[in-house]
N, C-alpha and C positions, 0 to 999 in steps of 0.2 A: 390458578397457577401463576407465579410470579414471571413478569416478563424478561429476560436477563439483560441489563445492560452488553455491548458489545463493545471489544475494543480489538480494533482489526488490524493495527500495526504497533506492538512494542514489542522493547527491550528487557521486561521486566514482568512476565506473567505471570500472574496468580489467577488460574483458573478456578474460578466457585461459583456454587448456585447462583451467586448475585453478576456473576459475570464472566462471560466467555471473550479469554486474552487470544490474543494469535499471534506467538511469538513470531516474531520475528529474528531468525539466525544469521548470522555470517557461514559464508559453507565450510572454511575452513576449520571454525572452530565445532562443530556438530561431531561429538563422539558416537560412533557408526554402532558402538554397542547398546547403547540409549534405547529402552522401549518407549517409541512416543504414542504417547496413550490421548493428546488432545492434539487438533487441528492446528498445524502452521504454516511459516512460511520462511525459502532460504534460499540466498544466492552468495555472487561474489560479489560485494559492492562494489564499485566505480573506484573507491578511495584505495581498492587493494590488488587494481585492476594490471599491476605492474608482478605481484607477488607470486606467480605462477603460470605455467609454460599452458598453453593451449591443451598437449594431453593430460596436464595435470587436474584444470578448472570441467574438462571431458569426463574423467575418471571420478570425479567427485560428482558432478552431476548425474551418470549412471547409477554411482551409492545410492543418490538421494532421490531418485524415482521410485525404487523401489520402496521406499518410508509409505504405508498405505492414510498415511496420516497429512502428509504432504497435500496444503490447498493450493498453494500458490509461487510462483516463483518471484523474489524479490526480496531486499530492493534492489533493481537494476538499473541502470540509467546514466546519466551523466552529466561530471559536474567540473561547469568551469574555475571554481573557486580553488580549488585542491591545486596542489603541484603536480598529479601524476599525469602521463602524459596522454597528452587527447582524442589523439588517433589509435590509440591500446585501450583506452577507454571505449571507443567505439567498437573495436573487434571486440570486445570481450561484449556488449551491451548487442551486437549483431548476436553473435553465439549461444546467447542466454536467451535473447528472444525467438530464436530458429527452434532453441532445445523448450522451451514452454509451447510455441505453438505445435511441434510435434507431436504432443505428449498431450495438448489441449490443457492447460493450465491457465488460469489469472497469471498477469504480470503487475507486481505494484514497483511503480517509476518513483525513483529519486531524479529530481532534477533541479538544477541548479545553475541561471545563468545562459543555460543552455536550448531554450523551448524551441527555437526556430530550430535549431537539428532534430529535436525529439518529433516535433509533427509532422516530419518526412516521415519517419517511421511510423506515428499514428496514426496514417491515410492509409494504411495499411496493415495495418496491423490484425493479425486473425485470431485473436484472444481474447475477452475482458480487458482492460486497464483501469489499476486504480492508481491515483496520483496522489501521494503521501505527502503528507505534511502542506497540503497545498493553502498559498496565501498571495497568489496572485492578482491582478485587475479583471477590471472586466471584459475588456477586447477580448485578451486571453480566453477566460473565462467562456465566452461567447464559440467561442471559434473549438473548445475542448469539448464544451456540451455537446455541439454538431457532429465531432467523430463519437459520441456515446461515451465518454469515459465517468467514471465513478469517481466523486474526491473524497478525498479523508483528510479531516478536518482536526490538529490537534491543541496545543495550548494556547495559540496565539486568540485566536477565539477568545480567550479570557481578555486580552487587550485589543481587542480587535481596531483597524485602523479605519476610519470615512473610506479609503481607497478598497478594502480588502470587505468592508463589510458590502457596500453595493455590492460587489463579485459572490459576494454568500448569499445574496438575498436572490439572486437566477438562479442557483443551482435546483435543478429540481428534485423534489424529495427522494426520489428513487433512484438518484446515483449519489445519495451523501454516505461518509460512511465516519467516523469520529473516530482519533486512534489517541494515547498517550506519548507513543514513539520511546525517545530515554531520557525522556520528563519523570519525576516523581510527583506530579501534580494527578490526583485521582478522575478516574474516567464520571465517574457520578460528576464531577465538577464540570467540567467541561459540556456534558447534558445537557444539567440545568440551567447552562449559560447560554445553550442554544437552544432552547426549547423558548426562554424569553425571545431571544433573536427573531425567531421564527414565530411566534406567539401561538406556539402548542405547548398541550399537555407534555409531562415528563411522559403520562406512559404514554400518545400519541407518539412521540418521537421515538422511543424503545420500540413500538409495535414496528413501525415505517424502518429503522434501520435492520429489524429482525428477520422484514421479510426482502430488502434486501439483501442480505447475508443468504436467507436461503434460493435468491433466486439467482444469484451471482454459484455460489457454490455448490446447494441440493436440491436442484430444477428437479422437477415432478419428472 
């Protein structure tokens, strides 16, 4: 039996035998009449954290509990780069983490800029996190392993930098997780560029993310 490549955070899914995508939605854009037939994930992002009243981001999040297909909520989090404003960023990244740990959900974090706010909240946090697109150092790095959080790893990998590859090289096997994001760069790519890295097999790598994937989301 073939082992699937996984790609646990994009914009762009093509679910097939050779590979389970986890899309990744925006809440607002998600048409409620949609039969989701494969595993995803969806929030309000940070970037649109202005665009809607508290009962409204409420009301959408109710819709989307009920999705039986629903793994995770995200991406959430927050990002000082953007213009929108920091402290509605925040209420909205409180909100969306109360409504994932209620419901028992992953939470996958966009962040940006922002880590010292973010590990307030992940010293506590009652959920899974995975950290998307992550390409940080290693103090960082150090100090995220210790709260237990899982990273996802996406195309930077291909040019990876001295400063970012030390940080890939601690992480331990069973909190990595490899996404695409809204790259057009193929997930096999990104693999075989970390299976060198790491100096394992392709399928060594494929087995170790697969069986994180089921212990993160279909614990026995």
């Amino acid at each position: 039996m073939k082992i699937p490549f996984i790609d646990i955070h994009t914009h762009h899914a093509l679910d097939s035998e050779e590979c389970i995508s986890i899309r990744s939605w925006f809440l607002q854009d998600i048409n409620w009449q949609n039969n989701f037939s494969v595993p995803f994930s969806a929030a309000i992002h940070p970037w649109h954290a202005t665009k809607f009243s508290t009962e409204q981001i409420s009301g959408m999040l109710l819709n989307l509990i009920k999705q039986p297909k629903l793994i995770a909520i995200g991406e959430i989090g927050l990002d000082k780069s953007c213009d929108v404003d920091y402290q509605i960023q925040k209420e909205l990244f409180e909100l969306q983490l109360r409504f994932a740990e209620d419901h028992q959900k992953p939470i996958i974090i966009h962040a940006v800029k922002s880590w010292n706010d973010l590990i307030v909240y992940l010293r506590r946090v009652k959920v899974p996190v995975i950290l998307h697109g992550y390409s940080e150092g290693i103090e960082l790095t150090k100090q995220l392993i210790d709260l237990g959080c899982y990273f996802s790893i996406g195309k930077l990998v291909l040019k990876i930098t001295p400063r970012f590859l030390k940080a890939f090289q601690i992480i331990p096997p069973a909190s990595l997780f490899l996404e695409t994001d809204d790259s057009n760069v193929n997930i096999c790519e990104i693999y075989q560029e970390v299976s060198k890295i790491l100096d394992i097999s392709l399928d060594e790598l494929k087995i170790q993310i697969n069986a994180n994937f089921k212990t993160l989301f279909y614990p026995l």
